[in-house]
Structures are given as structure tokens and as C-alpha cells.
C-alpha positions as CSV (number, residue, x, y, z in Angstrom):
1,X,9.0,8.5,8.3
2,X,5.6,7.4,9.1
3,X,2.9,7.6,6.1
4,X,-0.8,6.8,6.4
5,X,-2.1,5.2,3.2
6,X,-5.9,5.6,3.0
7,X,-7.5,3.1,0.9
8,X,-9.9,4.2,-0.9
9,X,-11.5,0.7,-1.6
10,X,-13.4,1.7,1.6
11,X,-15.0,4.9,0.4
12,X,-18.0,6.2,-1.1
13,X,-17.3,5.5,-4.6
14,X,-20.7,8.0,-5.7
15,X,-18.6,10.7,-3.7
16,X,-15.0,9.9,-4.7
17,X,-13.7,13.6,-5.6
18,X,-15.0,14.3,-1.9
19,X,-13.9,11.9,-0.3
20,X,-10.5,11.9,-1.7
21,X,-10.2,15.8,-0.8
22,X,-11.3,14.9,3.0
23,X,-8.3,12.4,3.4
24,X,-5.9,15.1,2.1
25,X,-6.8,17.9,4.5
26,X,-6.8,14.8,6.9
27,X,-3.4,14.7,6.7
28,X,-3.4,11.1,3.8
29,X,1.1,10.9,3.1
30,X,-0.3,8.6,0.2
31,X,-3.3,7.5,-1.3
32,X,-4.3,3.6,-1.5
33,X,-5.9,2.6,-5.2
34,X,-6.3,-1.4,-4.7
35,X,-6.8,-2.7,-8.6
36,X,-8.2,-6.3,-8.6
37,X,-8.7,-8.0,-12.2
38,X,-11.1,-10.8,-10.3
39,X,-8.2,-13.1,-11.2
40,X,-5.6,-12.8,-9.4
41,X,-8.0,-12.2,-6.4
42,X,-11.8,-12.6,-6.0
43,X,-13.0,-9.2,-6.4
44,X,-13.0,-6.5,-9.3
45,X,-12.3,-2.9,-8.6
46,X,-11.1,-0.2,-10.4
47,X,-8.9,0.5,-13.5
48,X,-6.2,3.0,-15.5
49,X,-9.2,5.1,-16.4
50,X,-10.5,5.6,-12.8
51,X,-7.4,6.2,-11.5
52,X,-6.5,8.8,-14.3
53,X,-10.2,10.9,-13.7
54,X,-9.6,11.2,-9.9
55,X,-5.9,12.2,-10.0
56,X,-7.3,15.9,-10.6
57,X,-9.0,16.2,-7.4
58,X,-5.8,15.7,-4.9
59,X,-2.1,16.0,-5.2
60,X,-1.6,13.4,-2.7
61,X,0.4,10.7,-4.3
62,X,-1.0,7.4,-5.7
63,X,0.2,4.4,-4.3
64,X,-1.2,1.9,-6.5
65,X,-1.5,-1.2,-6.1
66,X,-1.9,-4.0,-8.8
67,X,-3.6,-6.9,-7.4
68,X,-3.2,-8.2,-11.2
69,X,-2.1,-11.4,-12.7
70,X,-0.1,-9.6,-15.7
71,X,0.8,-6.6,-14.0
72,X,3.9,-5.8,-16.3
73,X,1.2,-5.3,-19.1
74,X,0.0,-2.6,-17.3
75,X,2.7,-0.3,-15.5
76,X,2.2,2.3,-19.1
77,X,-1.3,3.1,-18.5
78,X,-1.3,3.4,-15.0
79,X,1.6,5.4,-15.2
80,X,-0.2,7.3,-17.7
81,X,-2.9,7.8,-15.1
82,X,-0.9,9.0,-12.8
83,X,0.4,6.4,-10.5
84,X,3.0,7.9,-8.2
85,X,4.1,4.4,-6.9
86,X,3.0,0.8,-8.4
87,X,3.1,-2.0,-6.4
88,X,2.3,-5.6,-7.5
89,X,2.9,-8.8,-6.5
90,X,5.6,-11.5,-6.4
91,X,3.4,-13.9,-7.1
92,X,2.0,-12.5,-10.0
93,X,2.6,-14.2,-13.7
94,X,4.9,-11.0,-14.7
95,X,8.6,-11.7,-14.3
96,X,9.4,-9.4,-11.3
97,X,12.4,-7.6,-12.7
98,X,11.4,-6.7,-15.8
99,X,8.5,-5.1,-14.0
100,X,10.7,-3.3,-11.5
101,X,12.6,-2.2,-14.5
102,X,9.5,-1.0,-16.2
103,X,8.0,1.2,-13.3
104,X,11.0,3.2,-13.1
105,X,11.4,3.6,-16.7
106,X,7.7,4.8,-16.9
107,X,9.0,7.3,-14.0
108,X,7.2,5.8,-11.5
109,X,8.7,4.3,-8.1
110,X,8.6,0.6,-7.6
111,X,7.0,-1.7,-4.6
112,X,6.8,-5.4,-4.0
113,X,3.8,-6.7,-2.3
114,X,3.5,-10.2,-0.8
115,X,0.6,-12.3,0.1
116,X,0.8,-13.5,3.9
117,X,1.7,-17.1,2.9
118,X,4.5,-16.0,0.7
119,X,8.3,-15.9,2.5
120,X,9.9,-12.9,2.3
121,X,12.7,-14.6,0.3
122,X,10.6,-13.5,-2.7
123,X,11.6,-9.6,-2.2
124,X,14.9,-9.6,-0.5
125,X,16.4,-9.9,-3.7
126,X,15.0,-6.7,-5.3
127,X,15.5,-4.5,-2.2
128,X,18.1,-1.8,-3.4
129,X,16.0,-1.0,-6.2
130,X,12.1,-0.8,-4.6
131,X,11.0,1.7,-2.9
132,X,8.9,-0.1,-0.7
133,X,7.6,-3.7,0.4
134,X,3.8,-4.2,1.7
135,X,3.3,-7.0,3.9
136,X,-0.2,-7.5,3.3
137,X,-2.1,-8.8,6.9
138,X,-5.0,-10.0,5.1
139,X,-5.7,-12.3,2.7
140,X,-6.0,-9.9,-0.3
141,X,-8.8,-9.4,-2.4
142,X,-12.0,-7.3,-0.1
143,X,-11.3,-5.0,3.0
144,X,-12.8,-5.0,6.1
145,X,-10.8,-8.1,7.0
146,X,-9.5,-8.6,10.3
147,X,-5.5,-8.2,10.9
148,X,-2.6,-11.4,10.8
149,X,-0.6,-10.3,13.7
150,X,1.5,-13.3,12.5
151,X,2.8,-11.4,9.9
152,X,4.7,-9.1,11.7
153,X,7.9,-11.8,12.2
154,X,8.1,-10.7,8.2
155,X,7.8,-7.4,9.1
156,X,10.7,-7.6,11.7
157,X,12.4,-9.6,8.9
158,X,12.4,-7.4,6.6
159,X,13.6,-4.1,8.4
160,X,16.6,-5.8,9.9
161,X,17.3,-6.3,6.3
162,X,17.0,-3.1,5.1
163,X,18.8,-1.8,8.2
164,X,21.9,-4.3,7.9
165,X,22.1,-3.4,4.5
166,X,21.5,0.9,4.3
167,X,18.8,1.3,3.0
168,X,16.1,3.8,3.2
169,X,13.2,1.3,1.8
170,X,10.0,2.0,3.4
171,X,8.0,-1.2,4.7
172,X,3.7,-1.4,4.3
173,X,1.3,-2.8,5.8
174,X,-2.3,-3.5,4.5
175,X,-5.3,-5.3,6.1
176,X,-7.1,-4.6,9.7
177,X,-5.0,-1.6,10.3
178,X,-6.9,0.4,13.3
179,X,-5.8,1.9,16.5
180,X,-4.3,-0.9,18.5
181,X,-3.4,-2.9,15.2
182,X,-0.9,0.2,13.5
183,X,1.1,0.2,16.9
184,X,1.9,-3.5,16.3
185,X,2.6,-3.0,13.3
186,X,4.9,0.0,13.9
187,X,6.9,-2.0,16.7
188,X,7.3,-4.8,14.1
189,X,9.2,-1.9,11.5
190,X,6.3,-0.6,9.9
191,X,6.5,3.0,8.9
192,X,3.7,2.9,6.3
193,X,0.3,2.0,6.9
194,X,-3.0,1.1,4.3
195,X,-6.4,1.6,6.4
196,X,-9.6,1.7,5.1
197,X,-12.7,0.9,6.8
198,X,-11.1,2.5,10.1
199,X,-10.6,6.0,8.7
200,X,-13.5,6.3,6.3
201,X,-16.1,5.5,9.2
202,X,-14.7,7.2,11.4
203,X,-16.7,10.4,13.2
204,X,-13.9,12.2,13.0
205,X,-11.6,11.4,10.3
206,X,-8.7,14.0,11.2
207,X,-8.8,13.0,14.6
208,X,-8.0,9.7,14.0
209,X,-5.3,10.0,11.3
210,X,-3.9,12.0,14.0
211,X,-4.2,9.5,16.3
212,X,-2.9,6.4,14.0
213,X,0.7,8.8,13.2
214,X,1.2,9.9,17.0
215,X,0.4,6.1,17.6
216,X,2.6,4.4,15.5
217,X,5.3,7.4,15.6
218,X,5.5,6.5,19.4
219,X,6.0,2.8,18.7
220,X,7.9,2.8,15.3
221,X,11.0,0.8,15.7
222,X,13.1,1.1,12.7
């Protein structure tokens, strides 16, 4: 199924509740809350509390993720707030199972994310119990960046895998994602995309969430 992931890293933070209502009658499958700790990347964003006060304005489901050195210290409180799924990283200090483990015993669903220098070796272990793996196409840490079409042989890599072994593990892509990027993406095995700066400055935001789904629909191959 393809999902569009808005991240809201690219909106207007003075308008959030507004803006977070536009993407949902958009047609948003998820909702994109990057958290960065200005340690594990280069930038600081948003925390538990945030992510708790704007959960009232939409019921599209939080995909957060935890750009976060200690990330395991954390699943509770965003769970608390709200987080529908928490990804974090496999290059973060927490052990990764014991994370996984944690997520789902907060009640949340579990995702890996790796940076695009990191092999996919690091999630193929953990694939029957994550919901999803993001591929990140940027170098994380600010948006606007422009999209690693190199990273799309991980892509590839990683839905043969889930194919060959059954399962239904949903594959995301974050960084640079626009209208000619999301149908290489979606070609690659991507049926879940992240985009920020392309939908929130958009002139017409529906029209071009309509436009990245029939896109990527039409050149999804899973």
C-alpha cells in the first residue's frame, strides 16, 4: 500500500495545529515527527511534549522518528505522547533489540532506520518483527536536502528480502522526495514516502499528494 509521510520538520511551526489539519484532509497515510537531540545529528527539533500537544489536532498516525543517540530511554514518553510508530536508528548507542522489544511493549509499532552509509545487514536481522525500514536518501539531520538515488540498490535489497521471506514490512524513504524522485523510489520497492519541503510549499497541497500516490502507485514495484 502506498503511504505519504508528510514531515512536518518542513512546516510552519507558529501554525502547527493548521498545518497538521491541511495534510490530513490532503490525504497524509502518516504523519512525519523527525526528533533530533543535536547529538546524534546536527540539529535540534522537537520533543515527547510537542509531540503529545499536537496529537489532538489530527488522528493521522505518528510516525516518529528518533534521530536520538539513546533512543531506548525514550520509547515510554513518546509512546506516552502518542507515537503511533517509533523509528530509530541502528546506529544509535541503544542495543537494537531491546528497543524493538520495548516499542511493542509500550504498544507502539517498531521501525529501523539506517543512515545512507550504513549496509542494510544492520536490519535484515530484525525484519519479522518491525514494521517498517526507512532508507533515509539524505544525510540526516535538516531537510530540504537533495535525494541519494544511490540508495535505492538498498531499497531493491531490502524488498527482495521481505518478498523471499513473506513478509508484509513496509519499506520508507526520507530525503528529496518530490515528483520525479518518489517514482524512483517506488520502482526501487518503496511503498512509503517522507516529504517535506515538496508538499508544504506546494500551491496546491492536495493536488500534489495526489499526484506523488498516482505517481508512485503507477511505478511501485513490490
Amino acid at each position: 500500500m502506498i503511504k505519504i509521510s508528510p514531515s512536518i520538520l518542513s512546516c510552519d511551526y507558529g501554525r502547527m495545529a493548521d498545518e497538521l489539519k491541511c495534510m490530513e484532509e490532503c490525504g497524509a497515510d502518516l504523519m512525519h515527527i523527525d526528533v533530533m537531540d543535536g547529538h546524534f545529528v546536527p540539529n535540534i527539533t522537537l520533543g515527547a511534549p510537542v509531540c503529545k500537544c499536537i496529537k489532538k489536532y489530527t488522528d493521522v498516525p505518528f510516525d516518529v522518528h528518533l534521530m536520538i543517540s539513546e533512543p531506548l530511554k525514550y520509547v515510554e514518553d513518546f509512546c506516552r505522547a502518542g507515537a503511533d510508530i517509533i523509528c530509530f536508528h541502528t546506529e544509535s548507542d541503544s542495543d537494537t533489540g531491546e528497543t524493538i522489544d520495548r516499542i511493542i511493549e509500550c504498544g507502539a509499532k517498531p521501525a529501523l532506520a539506517i543512515k545512507p552509509k550504513t549496509d542494510i545487514d544492520a536490519v535484515l536481522p530484525y525484519l519479522e518483527k518491525i514494521a517498517m525500514v526507512l532508507v533515509m536518501t539524505v544525510e540526516p539531520g535538516f531537510g530540504g536536502q537533495s535525494f541519494m538515488a544511490d540508495q535505492m540498490d538498498k531499497v531493491r535489497r531490502i524488498r527482495d528480502e521481505i518478498n523471499k521471506r513473506g513478509l508484509k514490512t513496509d519499506i520508507e524513504v526520507d530525503g528529496g522526495i518530490n515528483g520525479e524522485t518518489i517514482s524512483i523510489a517506488a520502482a526501487a520497492g518503496a511503498n512509503v514516502f517522507v516529504s517535506g519541503s515538496a508538499l508544504f510549499s506546494a500551491s496546491d497541497r492536495k493536488e500534489t499528494m495526489d499526484g506523488f500516490k498516482e505517481k508512485a502507485g503507477t511505478a511501485f514495484a513490490g
